[in-house]
Rosetta silent file (secondary structure, phi, psi, omega in degrees, C-alpha in Angstrom):
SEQUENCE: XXXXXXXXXXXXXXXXXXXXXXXXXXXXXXXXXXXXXXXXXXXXXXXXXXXXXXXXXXXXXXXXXXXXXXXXXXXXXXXXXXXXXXXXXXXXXXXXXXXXXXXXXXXXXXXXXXXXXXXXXXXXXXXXXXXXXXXXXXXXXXXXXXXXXXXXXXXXXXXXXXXXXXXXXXXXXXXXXXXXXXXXXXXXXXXXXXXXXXXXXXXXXXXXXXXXXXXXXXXXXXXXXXXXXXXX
SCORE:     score description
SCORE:     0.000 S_00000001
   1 L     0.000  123.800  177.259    9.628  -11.410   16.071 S_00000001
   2 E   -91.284 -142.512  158.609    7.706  -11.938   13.200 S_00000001
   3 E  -166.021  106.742 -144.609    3.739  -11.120   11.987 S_00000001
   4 E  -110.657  140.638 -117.731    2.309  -13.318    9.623 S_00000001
   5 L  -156.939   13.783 -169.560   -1.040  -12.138    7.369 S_00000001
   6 L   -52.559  154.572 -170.053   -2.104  -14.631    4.985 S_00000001
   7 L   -53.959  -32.532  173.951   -3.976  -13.821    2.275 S_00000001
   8 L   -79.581    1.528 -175.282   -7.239  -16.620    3.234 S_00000001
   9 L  -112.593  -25.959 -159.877   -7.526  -15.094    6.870 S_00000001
  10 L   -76.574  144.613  161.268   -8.275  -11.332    5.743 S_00000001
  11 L    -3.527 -170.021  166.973  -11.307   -9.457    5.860 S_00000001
  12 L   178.346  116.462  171.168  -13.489   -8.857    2.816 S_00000001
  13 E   -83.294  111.112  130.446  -15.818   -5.865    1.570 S_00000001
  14 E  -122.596  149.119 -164.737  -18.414   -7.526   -1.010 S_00000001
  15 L  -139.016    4.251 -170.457  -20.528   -5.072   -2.773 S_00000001
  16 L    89.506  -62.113  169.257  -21.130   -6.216   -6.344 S_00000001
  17 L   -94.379   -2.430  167.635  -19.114   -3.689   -8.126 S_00000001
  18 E  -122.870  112.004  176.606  -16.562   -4.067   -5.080 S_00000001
  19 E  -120.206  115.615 -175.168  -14.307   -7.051   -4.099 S_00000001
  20 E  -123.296  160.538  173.688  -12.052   -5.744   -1.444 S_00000001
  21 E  -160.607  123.953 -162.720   -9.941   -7.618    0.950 S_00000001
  22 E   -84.312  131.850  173.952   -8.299   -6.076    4.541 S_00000001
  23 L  -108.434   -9.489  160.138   -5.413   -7.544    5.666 S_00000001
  24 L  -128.800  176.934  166.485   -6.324   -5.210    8.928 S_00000001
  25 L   -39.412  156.491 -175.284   -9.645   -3.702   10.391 S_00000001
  26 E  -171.536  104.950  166.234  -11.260   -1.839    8.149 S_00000001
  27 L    57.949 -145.392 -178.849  -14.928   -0.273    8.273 S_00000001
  28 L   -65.439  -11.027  173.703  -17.190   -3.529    9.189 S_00000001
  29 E   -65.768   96.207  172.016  -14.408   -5.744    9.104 S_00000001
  30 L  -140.536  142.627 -177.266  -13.131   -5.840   12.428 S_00000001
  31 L  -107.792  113.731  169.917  -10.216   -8.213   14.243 S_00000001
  32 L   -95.372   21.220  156.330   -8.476   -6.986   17.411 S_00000001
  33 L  -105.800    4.342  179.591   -5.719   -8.854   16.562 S_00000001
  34 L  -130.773  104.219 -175.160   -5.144   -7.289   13.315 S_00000001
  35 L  -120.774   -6.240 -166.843   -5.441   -3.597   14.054 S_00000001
  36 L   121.633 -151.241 -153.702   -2.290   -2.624   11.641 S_00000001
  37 L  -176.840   87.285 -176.615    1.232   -3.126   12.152 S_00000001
  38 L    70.379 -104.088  168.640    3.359    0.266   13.578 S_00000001
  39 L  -103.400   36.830  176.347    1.867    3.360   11.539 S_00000001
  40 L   -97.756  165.469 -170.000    0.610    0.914    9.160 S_00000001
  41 L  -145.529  -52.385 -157.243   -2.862    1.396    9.475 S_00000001
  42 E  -146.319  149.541  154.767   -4.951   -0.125    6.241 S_00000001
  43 E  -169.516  111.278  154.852   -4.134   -2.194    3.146 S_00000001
  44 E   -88.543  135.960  166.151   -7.016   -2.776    1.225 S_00000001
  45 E   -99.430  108.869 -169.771   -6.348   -4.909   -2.064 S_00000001
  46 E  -113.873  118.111  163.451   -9.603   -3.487   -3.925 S_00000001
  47 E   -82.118  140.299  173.221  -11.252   -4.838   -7.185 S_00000001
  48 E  -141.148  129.863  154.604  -13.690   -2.061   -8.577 S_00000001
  49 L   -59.262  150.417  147.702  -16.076   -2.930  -11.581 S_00000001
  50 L   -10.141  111.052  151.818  -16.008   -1.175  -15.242 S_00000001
  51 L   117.590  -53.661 -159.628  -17.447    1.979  -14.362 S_00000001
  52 L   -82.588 -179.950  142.752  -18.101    2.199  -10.550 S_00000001
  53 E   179.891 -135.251 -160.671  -16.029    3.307   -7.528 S_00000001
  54 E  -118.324  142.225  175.513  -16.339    5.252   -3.877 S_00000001
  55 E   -86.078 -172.275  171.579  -18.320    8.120   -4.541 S_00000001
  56 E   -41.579  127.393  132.075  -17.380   11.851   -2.495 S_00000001
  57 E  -149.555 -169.420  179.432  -16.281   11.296    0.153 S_00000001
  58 E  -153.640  177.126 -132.574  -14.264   12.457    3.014 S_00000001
  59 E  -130.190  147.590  156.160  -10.937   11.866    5.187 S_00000001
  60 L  -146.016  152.757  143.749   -9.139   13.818    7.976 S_00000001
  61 L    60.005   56.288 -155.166   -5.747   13.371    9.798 S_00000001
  62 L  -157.120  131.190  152.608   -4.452   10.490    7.214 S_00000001
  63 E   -96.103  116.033 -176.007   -1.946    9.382    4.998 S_00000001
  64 E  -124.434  147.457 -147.353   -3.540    7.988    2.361 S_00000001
  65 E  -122.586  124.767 -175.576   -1.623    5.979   -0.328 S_00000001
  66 E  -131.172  152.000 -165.222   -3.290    4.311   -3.391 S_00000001
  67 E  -127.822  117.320  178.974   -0.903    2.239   -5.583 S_00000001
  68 E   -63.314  108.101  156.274   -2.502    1.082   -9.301 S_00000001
  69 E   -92.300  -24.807 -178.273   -1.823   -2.616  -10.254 S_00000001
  70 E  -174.525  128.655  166.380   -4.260   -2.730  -13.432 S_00000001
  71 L   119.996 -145.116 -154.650   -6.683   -0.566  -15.255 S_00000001
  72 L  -138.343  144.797  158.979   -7.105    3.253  -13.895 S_00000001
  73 E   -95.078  138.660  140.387   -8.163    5.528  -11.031 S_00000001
  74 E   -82.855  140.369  134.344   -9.973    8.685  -11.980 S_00000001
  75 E  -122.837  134.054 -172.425   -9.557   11.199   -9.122 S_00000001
  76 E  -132.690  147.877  171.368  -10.808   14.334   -8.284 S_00000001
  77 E  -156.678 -172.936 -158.299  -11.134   15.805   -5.130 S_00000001
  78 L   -78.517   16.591  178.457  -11.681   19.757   -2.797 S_00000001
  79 L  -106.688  -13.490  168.435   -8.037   20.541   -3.479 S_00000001
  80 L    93.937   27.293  179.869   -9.249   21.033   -7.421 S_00000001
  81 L   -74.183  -32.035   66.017   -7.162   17.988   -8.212 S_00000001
  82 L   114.327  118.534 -166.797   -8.614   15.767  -11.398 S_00000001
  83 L  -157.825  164.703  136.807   -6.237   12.971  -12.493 S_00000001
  84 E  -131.101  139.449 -164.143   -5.977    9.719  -13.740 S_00000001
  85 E  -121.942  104.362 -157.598   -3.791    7.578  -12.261 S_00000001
  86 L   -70.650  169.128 -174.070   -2.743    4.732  -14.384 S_00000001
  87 L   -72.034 -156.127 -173.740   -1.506    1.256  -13.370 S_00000001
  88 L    49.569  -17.850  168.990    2.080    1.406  -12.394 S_00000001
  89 E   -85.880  103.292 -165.307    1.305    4.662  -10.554 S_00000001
  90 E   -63.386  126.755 -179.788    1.753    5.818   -6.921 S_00000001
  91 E  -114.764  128.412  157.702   -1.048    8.657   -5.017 S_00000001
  92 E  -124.256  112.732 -175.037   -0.522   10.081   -2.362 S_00000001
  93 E  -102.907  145.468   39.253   -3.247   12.370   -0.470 S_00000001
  94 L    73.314    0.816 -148.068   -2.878   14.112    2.576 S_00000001
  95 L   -67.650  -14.146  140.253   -6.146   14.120    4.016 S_00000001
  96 L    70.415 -131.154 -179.531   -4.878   16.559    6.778 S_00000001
  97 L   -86.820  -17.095 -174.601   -7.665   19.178    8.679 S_00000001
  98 L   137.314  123.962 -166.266  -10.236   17.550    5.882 S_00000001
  99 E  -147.803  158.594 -152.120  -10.296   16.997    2.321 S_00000001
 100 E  -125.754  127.686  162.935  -13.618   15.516    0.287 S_00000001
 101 E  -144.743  177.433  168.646  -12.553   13.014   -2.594 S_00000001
 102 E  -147.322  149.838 -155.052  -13.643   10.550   -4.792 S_00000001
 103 E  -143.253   90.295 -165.023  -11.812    7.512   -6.455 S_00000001
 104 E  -100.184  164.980  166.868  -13.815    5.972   -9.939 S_00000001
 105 L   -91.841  129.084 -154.004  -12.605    3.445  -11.851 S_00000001
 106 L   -59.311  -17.975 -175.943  -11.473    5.472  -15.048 S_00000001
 107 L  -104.401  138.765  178.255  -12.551    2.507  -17.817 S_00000001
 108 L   -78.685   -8.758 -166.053  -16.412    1.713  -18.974 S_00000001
 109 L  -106.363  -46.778 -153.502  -14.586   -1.783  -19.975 S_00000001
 110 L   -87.783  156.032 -162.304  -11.752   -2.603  -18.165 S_00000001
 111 L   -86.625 -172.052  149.978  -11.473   -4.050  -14.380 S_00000001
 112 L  -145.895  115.512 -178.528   -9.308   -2.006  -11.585 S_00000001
 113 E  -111.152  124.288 -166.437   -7.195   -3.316   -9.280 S_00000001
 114 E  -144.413  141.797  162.995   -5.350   -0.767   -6.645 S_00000001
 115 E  -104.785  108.582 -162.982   -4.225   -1.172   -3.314 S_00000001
 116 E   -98.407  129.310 -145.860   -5.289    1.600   -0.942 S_00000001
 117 E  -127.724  135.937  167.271   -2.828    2.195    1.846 S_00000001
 118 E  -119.797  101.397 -177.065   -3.516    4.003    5.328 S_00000001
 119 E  -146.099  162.287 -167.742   -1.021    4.936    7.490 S_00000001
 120 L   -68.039  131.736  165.127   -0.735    7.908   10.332 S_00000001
 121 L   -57.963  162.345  168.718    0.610   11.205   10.199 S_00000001
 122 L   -92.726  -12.772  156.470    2.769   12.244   12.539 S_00000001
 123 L  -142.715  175.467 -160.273    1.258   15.318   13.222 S_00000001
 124 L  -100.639  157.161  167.159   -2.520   16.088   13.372 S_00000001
 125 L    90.777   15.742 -167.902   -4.246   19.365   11.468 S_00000001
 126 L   -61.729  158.913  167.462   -1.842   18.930    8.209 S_00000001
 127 L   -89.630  134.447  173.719   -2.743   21.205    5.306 S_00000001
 128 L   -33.247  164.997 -176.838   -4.237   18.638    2.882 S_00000001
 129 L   178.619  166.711 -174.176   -2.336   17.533   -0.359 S_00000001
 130 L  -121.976   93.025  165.750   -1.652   15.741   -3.602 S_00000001
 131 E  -133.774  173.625 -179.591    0.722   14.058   -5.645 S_00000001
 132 E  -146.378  170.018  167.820    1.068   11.034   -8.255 S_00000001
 133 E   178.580  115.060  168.383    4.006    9.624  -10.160 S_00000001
 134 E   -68.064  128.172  175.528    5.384    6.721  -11.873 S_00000001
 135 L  -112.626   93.251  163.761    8.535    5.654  -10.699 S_00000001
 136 L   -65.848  131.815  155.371   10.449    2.530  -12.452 S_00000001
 137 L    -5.233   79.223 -176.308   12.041   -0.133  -11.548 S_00000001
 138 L  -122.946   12.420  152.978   15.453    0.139  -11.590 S_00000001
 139 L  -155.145  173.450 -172.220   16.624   -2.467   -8.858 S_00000001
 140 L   -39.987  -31.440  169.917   15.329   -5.191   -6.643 S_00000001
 141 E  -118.772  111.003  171.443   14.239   -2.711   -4.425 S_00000001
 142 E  -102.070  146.796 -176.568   12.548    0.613   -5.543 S_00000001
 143 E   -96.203  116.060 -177.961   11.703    3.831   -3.285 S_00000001
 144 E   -91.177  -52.378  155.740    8.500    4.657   -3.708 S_00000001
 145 E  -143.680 -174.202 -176.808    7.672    7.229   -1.352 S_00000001
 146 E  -151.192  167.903  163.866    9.753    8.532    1.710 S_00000001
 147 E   -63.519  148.307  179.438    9.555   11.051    4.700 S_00000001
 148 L   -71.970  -31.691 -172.985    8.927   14.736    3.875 S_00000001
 149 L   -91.321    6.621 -161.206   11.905   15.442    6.338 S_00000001
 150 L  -159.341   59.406 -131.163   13.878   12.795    4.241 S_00000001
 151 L  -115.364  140.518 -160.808   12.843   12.988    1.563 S_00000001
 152 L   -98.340  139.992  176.507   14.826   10.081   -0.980 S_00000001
 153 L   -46.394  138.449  179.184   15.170   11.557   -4.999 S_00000001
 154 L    26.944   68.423  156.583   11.919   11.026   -7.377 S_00000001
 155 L  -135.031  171.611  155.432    9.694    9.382   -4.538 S_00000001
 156 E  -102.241  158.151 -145.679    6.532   10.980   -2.940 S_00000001
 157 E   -90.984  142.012  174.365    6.561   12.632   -0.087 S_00000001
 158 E  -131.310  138.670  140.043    4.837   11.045    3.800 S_00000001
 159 L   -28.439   -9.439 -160.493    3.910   12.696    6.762 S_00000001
 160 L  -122.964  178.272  161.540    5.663    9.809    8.854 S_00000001
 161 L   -97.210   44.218  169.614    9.153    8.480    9.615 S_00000001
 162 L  -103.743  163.930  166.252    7.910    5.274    7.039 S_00000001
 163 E  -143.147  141.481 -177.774    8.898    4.602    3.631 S_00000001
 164 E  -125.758  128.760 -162.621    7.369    2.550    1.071 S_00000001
 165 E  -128.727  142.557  144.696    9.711    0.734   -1.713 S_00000001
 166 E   -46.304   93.660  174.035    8.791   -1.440   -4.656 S_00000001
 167 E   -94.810  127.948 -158.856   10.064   -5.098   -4.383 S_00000001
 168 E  -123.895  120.278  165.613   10.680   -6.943   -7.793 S_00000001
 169 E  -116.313  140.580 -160.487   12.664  -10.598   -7.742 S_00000001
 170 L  -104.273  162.328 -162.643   13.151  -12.318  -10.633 S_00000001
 171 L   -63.576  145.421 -176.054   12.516  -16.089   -9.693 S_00000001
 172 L    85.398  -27.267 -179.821   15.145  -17.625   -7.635 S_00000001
 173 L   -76.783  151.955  176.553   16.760  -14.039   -6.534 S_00000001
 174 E  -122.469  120.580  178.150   17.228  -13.425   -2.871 S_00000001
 175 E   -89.227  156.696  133.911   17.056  -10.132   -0.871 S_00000001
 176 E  -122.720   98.092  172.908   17.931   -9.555    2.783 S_00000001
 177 L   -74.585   92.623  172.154   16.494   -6.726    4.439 S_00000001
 178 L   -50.357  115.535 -172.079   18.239   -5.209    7.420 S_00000001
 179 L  -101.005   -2.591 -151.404   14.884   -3.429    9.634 S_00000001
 180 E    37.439 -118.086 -179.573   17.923   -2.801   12.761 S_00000001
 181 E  -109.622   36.537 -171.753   15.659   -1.754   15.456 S_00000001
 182 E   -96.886 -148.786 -170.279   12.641   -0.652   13.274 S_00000001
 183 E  -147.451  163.762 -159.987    9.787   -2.587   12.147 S_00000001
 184 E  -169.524  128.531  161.820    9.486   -3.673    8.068 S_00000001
 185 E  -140.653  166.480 -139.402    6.402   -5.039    6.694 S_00000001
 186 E  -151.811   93.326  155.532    6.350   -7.005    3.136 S_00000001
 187 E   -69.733   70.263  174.645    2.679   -6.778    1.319 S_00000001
 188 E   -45.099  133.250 -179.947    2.985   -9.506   -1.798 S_00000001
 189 L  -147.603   20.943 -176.323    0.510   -8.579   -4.492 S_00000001
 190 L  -159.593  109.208 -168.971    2.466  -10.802   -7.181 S_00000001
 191 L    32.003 -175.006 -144.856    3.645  -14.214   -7.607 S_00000001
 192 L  -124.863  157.826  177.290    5.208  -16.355   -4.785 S_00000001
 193 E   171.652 -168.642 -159.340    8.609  -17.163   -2.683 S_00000001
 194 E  -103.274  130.104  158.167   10.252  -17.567    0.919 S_00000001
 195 E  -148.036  101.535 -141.025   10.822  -15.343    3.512 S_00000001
 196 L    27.678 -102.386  160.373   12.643  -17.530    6.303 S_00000001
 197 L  -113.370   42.502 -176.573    9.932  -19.764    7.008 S_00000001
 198 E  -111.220  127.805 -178.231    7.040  -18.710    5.420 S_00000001
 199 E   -96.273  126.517  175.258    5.786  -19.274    2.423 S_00000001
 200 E   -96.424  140.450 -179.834    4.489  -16.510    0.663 S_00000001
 201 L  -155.511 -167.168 -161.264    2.198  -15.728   -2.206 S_00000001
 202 L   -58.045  156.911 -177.715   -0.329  -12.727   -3.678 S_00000001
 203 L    41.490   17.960  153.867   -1.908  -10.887   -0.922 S_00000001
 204 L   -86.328  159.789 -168.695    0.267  -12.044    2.073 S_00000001
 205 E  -132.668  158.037  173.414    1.767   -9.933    4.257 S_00000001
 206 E  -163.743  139.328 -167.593    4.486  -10.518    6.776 S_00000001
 207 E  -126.046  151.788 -160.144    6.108   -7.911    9.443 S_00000001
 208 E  -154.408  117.037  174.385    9.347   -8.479   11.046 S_00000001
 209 E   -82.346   97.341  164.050    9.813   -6.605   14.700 S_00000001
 210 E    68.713  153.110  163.570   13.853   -5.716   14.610 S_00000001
 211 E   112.412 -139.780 -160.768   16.264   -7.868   12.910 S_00000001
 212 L  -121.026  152.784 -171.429   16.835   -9.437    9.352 S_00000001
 213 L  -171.065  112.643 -162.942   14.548  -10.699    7.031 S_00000001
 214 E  -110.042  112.401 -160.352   15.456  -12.769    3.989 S_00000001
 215 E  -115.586  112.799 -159.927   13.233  -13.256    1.163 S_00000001
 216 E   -95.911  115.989 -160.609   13.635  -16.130   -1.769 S_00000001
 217 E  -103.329  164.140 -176.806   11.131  -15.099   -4.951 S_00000001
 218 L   -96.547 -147.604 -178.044    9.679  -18.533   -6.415 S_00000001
 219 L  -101.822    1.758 -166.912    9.677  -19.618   -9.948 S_00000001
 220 L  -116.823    4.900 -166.997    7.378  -17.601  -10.744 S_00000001
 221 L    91.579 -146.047 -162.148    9.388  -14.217   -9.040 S_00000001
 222 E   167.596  107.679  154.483    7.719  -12.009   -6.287 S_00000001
 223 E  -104.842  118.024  174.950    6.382   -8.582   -6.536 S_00000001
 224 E  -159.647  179.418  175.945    5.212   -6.811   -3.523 S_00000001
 225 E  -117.315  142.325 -143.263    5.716   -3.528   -1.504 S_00000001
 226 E  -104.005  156.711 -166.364    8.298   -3.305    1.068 S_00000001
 227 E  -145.028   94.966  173.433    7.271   -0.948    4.313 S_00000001
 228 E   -73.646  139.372  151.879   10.349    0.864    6.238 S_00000001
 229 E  -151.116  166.431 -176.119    8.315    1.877    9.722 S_00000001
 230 L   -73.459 -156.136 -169.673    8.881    2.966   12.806 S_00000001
 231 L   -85.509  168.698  167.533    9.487    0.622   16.249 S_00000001
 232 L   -69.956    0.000    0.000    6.757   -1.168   17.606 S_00000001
């Protein structure tokens, strides 16, 4: 069974120095047919002006995941954490029993585009945490982060039985992704392709309940991030 997400149906946060757009509820956006998608929770794709961002604020009982496609985050937040987290880089917080952060965009010039990822812990009361990392590309599919009880070599660590992997196809390559009797969702945030019969392109999303799921990048490839989760 699939679950299909196009990019023209989702929500949308405008704020002036913020163009965001929910592919589930989110804050005033809300759809009760798009509530998330297993432990999936949130995927914001968020534009932030030169300059601006979410000021303190604060989180409990959350995985929260922010992935850089271009410019910079600065973040600092009540764990004494102060980073910048460049494009190509993966965040992961923790927000746990309660943790206070804030997420600017790091350039006075330059746009930022990040995708800010929500998805549940598996247990409630966590002690808060941090990490970042770049990880490259070194096949069609990269591991990005993994379970803390599972934890897969140079990824960051989740709270969840999920995983989150980079997918990169060079145009014309074809993946197939075996989910067995899990659930796999497929966020695009880069050029266009197939995935049985859906045509896909930036900011579509598509979830696959059990099975197989075969995905055809376009001429132009297809970058997006792949979502191991549990059943439905």
């Amino acid at each position: 069974m699939f679950y299909y997400r196009p990019a023209e149906q989702r929500g949308s946060t405008q704020l002036g120095w913020l163009n965001s757009h929910h592919s589930f509820s989110f804050a005033d956006y809300y759809d009760e047919n798009h509530l998330g998608f297993s432990k999936l929770l949130v995927i914001n794709d968020d534009y932030v002006t030169a300059g601006a961002g979410f000021g303190r604020h604060g989180h409990r009982d959350m995985e929260i995941i922010s992935y850089v496609l271009e410019g910079a985050i600065e973040h600092r937040d009540t764990l004494g954490n102060q980073f910048v987290v460049s494009a190509g880089e993966v965040q992961r917080m923790t927000a746990g029993s309660g943790v206070l952060h804030s997420e600017y965009n790091a350039s006075s010039t330059d746009p930022l585009r990040f995708l800010q990822i929500w998805i549940l812990p598996n247990q409630r009361a966590l002690s808060p945490s941090y990490q970042q990392q770049k990880i490259e590309q070194h096949s069609a599919l990269t591991p990005l982060v993994s379970p803390i009880n599972a934890q897969v070599d140079n990824t960051l660590t989740l709270h969840q039985d999920a995983s989150i992997a980079r997918l990169a196809l060079e145009p014309g390559q074809t993946i197939s992704l075996d989910v067995g009797n899990r659930s796999g969702y497929l966020h695009v945030y880069q050029g266009e392709g197939k995935a049985d019969f859906y045509d896909l392109a930036d900011g579509d999303g598509l979830g696959i309940r059990g099975g197989e799921l075969s995905i055809t990048a376009g001429l132009g490839g297809l970058t997006g991030l792949w979502f191991d989760l549990p059943p439905l």
